[in-house]
N, C-alpha and C positions, 0 to 999 in steps of 0.2 A: 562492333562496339568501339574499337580503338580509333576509328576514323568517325567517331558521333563529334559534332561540335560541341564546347566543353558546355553551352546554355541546354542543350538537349538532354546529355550527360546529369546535369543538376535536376533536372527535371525528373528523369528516371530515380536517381540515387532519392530523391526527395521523397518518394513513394514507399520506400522501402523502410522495416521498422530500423529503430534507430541502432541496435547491436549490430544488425544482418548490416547496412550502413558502415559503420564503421569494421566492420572485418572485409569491405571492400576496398579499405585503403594498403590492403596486404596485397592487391590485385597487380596495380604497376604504380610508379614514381607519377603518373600523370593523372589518375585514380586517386592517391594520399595526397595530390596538393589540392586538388579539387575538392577535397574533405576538408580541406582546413577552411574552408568556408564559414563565415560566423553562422548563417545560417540554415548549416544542414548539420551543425552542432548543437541546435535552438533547445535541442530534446533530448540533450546526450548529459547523463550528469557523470561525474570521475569520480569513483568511490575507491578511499581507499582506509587500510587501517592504519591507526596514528604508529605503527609502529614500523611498518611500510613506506613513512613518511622519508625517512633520510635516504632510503634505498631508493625510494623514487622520484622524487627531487631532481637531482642529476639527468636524470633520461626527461624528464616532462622540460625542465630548460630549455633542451635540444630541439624540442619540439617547434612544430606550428602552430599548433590548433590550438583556440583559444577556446577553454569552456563556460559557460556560463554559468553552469549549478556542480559545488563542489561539497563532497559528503565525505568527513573523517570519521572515523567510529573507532571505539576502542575496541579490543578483542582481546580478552584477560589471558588468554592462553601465551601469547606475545608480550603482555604488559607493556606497552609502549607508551609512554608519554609525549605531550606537546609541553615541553616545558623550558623548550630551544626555539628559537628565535629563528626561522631561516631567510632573511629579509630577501634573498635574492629569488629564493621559489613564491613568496607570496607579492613580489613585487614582479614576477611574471604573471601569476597565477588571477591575482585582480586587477587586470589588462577588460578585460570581457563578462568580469563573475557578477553574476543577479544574485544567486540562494547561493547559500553557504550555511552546510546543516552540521555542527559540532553535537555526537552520539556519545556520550558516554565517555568522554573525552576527560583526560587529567591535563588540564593545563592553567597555569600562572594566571593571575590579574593582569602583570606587565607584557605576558605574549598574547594575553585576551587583548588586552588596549592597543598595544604595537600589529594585531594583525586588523583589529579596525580601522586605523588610520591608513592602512595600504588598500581595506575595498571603500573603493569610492564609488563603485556605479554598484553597491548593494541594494538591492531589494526585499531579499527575503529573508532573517536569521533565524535560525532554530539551534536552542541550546536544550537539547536531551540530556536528563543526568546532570553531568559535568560536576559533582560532588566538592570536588577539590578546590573548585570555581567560586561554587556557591557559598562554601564555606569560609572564602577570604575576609579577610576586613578591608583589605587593599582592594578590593573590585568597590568599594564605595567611592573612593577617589582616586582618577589617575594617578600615572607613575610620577615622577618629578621631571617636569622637562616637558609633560602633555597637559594642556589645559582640553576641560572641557571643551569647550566652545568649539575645537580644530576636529574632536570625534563628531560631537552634532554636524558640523561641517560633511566628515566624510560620509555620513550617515543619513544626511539628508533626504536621499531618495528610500530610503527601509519604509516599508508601510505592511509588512507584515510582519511579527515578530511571533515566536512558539517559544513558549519555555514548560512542554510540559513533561510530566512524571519528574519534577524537581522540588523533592523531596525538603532540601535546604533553602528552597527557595523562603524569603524573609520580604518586611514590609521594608526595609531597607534597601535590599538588592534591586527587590522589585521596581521600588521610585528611581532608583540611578539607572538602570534599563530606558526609562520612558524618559528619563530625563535627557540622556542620550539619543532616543529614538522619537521626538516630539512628534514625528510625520505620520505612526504606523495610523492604520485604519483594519489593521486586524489583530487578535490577540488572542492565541492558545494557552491555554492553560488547563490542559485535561490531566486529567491523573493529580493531580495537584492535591493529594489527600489531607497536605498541611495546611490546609486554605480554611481557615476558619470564619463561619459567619457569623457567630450569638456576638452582639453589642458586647456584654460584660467584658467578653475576651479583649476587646478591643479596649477598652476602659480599663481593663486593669493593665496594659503594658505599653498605654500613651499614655504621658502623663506631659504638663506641660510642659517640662524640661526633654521630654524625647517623645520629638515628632515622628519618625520614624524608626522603629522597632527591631532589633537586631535576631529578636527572639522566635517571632513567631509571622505567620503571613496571613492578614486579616481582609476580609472583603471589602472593608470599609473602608483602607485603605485605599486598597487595588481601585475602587473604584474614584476616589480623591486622585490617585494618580491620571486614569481615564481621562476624568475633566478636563483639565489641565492641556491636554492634548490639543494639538493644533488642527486637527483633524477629525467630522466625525465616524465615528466607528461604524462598518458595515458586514465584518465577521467577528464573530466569536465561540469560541467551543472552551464550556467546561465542563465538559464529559471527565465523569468519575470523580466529582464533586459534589459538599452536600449541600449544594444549590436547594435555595428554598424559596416560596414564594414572593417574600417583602423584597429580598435580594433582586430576583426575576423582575418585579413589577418597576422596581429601582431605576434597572438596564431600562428597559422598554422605556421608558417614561425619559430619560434620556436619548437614547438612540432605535426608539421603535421606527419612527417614518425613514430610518436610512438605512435599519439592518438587513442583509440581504443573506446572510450566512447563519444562521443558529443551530451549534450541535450542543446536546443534553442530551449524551446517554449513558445510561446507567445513573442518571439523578434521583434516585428514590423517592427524596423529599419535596417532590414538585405534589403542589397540590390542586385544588379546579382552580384556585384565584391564578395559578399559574399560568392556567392552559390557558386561562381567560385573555391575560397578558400577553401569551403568546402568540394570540389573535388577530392582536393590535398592529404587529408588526407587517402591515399589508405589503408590503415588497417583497417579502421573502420568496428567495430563490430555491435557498436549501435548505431543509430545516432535518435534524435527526434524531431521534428517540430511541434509538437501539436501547433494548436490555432497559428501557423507564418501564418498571413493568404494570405498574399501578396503572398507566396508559388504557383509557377506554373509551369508546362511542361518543360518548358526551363529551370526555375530552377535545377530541379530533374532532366533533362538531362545530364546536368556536372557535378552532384553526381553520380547518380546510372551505370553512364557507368563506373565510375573508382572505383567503390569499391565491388567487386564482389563477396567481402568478409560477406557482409551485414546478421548477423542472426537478429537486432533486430529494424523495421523500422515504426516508430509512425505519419503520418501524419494528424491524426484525425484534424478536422477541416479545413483543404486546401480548399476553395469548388472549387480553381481555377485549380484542376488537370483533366488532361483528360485522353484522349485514348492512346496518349503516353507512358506517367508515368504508364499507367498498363501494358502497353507492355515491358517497360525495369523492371517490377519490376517481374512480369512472368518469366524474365529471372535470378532471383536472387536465384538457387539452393541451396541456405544454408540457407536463409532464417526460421526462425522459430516465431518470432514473428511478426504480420502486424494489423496496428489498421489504419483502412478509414471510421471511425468515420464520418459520416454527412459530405463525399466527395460523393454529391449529381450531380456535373456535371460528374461525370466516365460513360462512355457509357456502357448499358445492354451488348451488344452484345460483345463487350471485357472481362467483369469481370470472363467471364465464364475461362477464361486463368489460373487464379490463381490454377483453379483446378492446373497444374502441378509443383506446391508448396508443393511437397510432403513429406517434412520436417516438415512442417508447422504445428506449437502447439498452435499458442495463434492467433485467426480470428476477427476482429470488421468491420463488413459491415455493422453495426446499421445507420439507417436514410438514406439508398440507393436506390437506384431502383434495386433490385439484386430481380429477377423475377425466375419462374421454371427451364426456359432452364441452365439456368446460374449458379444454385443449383445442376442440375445432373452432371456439369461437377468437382460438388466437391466432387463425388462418392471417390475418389479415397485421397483423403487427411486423412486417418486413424491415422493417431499420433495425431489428434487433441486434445488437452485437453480442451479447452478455445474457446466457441460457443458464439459469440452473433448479433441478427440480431433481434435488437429491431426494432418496429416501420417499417418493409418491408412489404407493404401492398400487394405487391406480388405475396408472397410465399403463396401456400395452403396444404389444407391435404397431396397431395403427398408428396412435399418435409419436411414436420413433421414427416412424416413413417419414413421416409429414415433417421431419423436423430440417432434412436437407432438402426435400422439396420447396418448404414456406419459408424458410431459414437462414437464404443464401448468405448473408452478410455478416452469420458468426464469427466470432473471435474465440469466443470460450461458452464451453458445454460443459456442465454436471450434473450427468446422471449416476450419482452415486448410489446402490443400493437400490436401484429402479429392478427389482428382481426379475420383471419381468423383460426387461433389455436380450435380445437375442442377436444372433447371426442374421437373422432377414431381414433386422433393423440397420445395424451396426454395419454391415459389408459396404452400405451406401452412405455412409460418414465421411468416403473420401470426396464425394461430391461437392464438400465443406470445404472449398479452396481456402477460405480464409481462413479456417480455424486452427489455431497455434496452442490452444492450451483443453485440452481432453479430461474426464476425469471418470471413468465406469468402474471405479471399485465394487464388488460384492453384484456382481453380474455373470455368475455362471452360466452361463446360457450363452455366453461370447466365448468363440475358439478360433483354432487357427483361420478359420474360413473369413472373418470379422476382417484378416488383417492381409486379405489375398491382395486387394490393390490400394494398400494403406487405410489410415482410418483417419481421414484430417488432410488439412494439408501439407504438402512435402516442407512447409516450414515450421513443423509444428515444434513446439519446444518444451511441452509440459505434455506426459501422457503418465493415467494413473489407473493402473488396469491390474491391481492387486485383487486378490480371490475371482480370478475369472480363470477356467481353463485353458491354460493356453499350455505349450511344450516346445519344442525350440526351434519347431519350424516356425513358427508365430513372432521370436526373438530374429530371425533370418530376416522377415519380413519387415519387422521394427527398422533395423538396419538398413534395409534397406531403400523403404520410402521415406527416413524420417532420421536422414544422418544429421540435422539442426538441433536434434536432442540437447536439450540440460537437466531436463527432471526425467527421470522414468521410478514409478513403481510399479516392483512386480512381486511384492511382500504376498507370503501365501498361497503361489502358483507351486505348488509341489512338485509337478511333473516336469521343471525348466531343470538341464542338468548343466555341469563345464560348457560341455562342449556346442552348444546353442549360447548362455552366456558371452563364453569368448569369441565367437565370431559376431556378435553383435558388438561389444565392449569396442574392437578394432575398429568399429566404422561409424564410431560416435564421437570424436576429438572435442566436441563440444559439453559434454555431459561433465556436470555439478555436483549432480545428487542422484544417487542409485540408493535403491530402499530393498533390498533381498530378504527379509525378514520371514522366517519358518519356510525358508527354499531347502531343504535338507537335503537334496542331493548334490549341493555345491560344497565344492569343497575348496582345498589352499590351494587347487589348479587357477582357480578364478581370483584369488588375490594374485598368483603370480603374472596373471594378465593385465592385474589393474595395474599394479607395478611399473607396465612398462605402455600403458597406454591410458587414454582419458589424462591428460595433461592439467585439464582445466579443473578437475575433480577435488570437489570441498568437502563432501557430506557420503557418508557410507554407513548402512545400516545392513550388519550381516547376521545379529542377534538369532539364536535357534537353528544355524544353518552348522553344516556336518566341519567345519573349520575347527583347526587346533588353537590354540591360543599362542603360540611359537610364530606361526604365521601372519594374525592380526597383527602380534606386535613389531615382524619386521618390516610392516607394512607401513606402521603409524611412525615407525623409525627412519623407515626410508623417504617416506612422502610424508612429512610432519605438517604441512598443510591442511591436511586431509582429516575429519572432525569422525573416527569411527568409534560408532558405537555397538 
């Protein structure tokens, strides 16, 4: 490898997912500079928390690598603010930055305004939360010394904006966003539970002396601002809004020939004039109704005949769809993503249809009646990446075989609660070179034999194998084919003790999150392992195990990091 020419070199690295990637610039000096490449960082975002912010600063200066998508979040345990100005880190930092996602973040007006003015090749902003934000009066007009015009300026290129679960969000804040961001062409605003639709509302707190509203955040606004926009709009999601039909038919009637993005779910108040409208929108790409639960046949009949276009279709939780809606969505050849999430009224004998879904990457038939016959007819859907059929009580050994046979191209498997998942199934899981994230909770019928030549492949990073028999040759095994680890549950294995534990725990440097929950014959042997290994370790669940309470807490004291519950 050290003698590869460094275009060769990019080529392999390029292949590789994007963490496993960058943990190869620990490899050599000629390895870390060939990372700083802008684009084999295209897919790397740098999360950190606001409170992490001054400690890392320093060291990210020194750096090379310029990232593209940068993620603060707040983490109450820390309380850290953004409420310092670091012009010398955000004037490195927006060298390269597209998205820049502020979570939950405490920060000023004047370091919201000062850190826009430094990203100038922004693309994407997302404001989570941010309370203390929202609540300013100062975020209505720059600081003294910024005129508008210089933020529109840096701002120029944004065409996707998210402000959702923002609670403070107002018909004021909201128009100084857009007025700033004239260009986007997309617009979140999910969870937005202060989003009021009834006219009246709107009528009582405009009045002609106040255009915009400090009080309250109105749709009839939001959508005044919309217009306005240089731009027309082609995403939108106001999931967890009480989105109703005149609102709906509003959008469409505006921006139906261009939308290509429509999420609404959990919208209760969508009614048939709705679905009608949503008909209209003949481009759609993506459309999502997760949790609309009022969603039914008739519905979906006046979408799915007119958009024929459909790659990405989320109806999880409908329970009201039937034989129909599987027959027009069998008919949706472009189709690539489909989630029927605990759409438990779909007829056996129909689902078998989907097989000629042969595009199809991303499958959720969890909490269905989706039986043998109706599994063979999904011989034929090989692009799959994204398997899961939790809780199908079913499906047996045959259709498990089949699944690394027909399956090659998995990423991620959930057969959660599939009771009838065994060892003659499961021993051939490792077949699944690609598979990186596992999930067979509540599979008795899996034991050590399941995990003789791993279960996945050796880069798997998510494995969820609580209430399955396993004992600590099984943890040997873990360790041994699947040292990439960052999640493992093994909540409910009774029979794992110390000393299977700690020799696994040694040979995981990667692992996040351990889930031990009702392992009762672990005991303060296996905090004192964690103690000195699992470095990266965030998340620890030891609840009902044979532990003193003397020991958790010198654990939470020593590694404060560390979130145990």
């Amino acid at each position: 490898m050290e003698k590869l020419p460094p275009e060769l070199l990019e080529i392999i690295l390029r292949n590789l997912r994007g963490p496993d990637r960058v943990s190869c610039a620990l490899v050599c000096r000629r390895w870390a500079g060939i990372l700083c490449s802008s684009h084999l960082l295209a897919d790397i975002s740098l999360v950190l928390r606001d409170s992490d912010l001054d400690r890392a600063a320093p060291t990210l200066r020194e750096s090379y690598r310029r990232y593209s998508s940068l993620k603060i979040h707040d983490d109450l345990e820390f309380g850290g603010t953004l409420f310092d100005f670091d012009a010398e880190f955000w004037t490195w930092i927006s060298e390269a930055l597209r998205d820049l996602h502020l979570v939950n973040c405490d920060l000023s007006a004047a370091v919201f305004y000062s850190i826009l003015l430094e990203c100038k090749t922004l693309e994407f902003l997302e404001l989570t939360g941010c309370p203390s934000l929202m609540m300013s009066d100062a975020l209505l007009r720059p600081p003294e010394g910024i005129r508008v015009a210089e933020v529109q300026h840096s701002l120029r290129n944004v065409r996707r904006l998210s402000l959702r679960k923002n609670r403070f969000l107002t018909d004021a804040s909201f128009n100084q966003m857009l007025t700033l961001m004239p260009g986007i062409t997309s617009l979140c605003l999910a969870g937005c539970s202060n989003l009021q639709f009834h006219p009246g509302i709107f009528r009582r707190f405009h009045t002609g002396t106040n255009e915009f509203s400090s009080s309250v955040l109105t749709f009839q606004n939001v959508l005044a601002c919309m217009m306005r926009s240089q731009k027309r709009f082609i995403d939108l999601d106001f999931s967890g809004t009480l989105m109703n039909a005149k609102a709906l038919i509003q959008i469409v009637e505006l921006y139906g020939e261009s939308l290509l993005n429509l999420r609404l779910e959990r919208c209760d108040q969508l009614t048939t004039r709705a679905y009608e409208a949503i008909g209209e929108c003949r481009k759609l790409r993506l459309l999502s109704l997760h949790e609309t639960c009022q969603t039914n046949d008739s519905h979906l009949d006046s979408i799915l005949g007119n958009t024929p276009d459909l790659e990405h279709l989320d109806l999880g939780r409908c329970r009201q769809i039937k034989g129909p809606t599987v027959e027009r969505i069998s008919q949706l050849k472009k189709l690539r993503h489909l989630n029927l999430f605990f759409c438990q009224s779909m007829p056996v004998a129909l689902m078998g249809s989907l097989g000629d879904l042969t595009k199809l990457q991303y499958l959720d038939l969890s909490y269905t009646y989706c039986d043998v016959g109706a599994f063979r007819q999904f011989a034929s859907l090989e692009e799959l990446r994204v398997l899961k059929l939790a809780n199908c009580p079913e499906l047996d050994t045959e259709c498990f075989v089949m699944i690394p046979e027909r399956f090659k191209k998995l990423e991620e498997l959930d057969l959660e609660y599939c009771v009838n998942l065994s060892d003659d199934a499961a021993e051939r899981f490792h077949l699944l070179e690609k598979l990186y994230i596992l999930k067979v909770t509540g599979a008795p019928g899996i034991t050590d034999r399941s995990l003789e030549n791993g279960i996945g492949s050796s880069d798997m990073k998510v494995l969820n194998m609580a209430l399955c028999s396993l004992t600590d040759g099984a943890l040997i095994k873990i360790a041994t084919h699947h040292v990439c680890l960052e999640y493992l549950d093994l909540s409910n294995c009774p029979r794992i003790t110390d000393v299977g534990l700690i020799s696994a725990v040694q040979c995981l440097p990667r692992l996040r999150s351990l889930l031990l929950r009702h392992c009762r014959s672990l005991t303060d042997r296996t905090l004192e392992a964690l103690k000195e290994n699992c470095p990266q370790l965030r998340r620890l669940e030891v609840d009902h195990c044979s532990m003193t309470n003397d020991a958790i807490d010198l654990l939470a004291h020593l590694r404060p990091t560390v979130d145990i519950n």
